[in-house]
C-alpha positions in Angstrom: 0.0 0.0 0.0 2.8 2.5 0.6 4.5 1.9 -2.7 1.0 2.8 -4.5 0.9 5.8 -2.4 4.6 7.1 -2.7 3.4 6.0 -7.2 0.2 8.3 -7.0 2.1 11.1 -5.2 5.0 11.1 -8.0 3.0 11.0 -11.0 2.3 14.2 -12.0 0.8 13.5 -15.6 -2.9 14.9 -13.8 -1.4 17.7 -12.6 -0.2 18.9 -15.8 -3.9 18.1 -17.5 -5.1 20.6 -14.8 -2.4 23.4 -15.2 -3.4 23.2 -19.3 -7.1 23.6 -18.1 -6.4 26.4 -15.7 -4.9 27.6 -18.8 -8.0 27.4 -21.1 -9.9 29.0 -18.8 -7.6 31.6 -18.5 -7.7 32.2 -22.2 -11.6 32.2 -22.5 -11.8 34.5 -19.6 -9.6 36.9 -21.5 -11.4 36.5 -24.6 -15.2 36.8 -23.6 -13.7 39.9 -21.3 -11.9 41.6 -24.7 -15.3 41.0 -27.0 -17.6 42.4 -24.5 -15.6 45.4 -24.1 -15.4 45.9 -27.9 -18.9 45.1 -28.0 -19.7 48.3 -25.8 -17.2 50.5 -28.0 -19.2 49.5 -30.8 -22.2 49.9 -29.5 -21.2 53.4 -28.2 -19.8 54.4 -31.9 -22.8 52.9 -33.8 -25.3 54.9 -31.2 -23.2 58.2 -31.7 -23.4 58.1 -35.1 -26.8 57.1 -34.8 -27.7 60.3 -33.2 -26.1 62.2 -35.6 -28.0 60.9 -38.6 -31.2 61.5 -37.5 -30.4 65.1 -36.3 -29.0 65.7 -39.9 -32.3 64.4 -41.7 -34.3 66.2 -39.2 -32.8 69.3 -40.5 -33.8 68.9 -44.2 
């Protein structure tokens, strides 16, 4: 029993899955973080300009 312990505590092969998924994570985190933010800029822009094109053809 204590050489299947001293085994499980050496192998590190499901340590390294969970580093690359910590990793992933990470990644998407970063990603959904970056588009919302764009998303907003956008938004902003698109509703500025908008505004502007409605004041302009409420001029005519």
């Amino acid at each position: 029993m204590t050489k299947l312990f001293a085994r499980f505590v050496k192998d590190e092969s499901g340590a390294t899955a969970i580093e690359y998924g910590l990793i992933a994570a990470l990644i998407s985190v970063a990603l959904i973080t970056g588009a919302t933010t764009l998303g907003n800029a956008l938004n902003t822009q698109f509703q500025s300009l908008s505004t502007k094109m409605t004041t302009a053809n409420s001029k005519n």
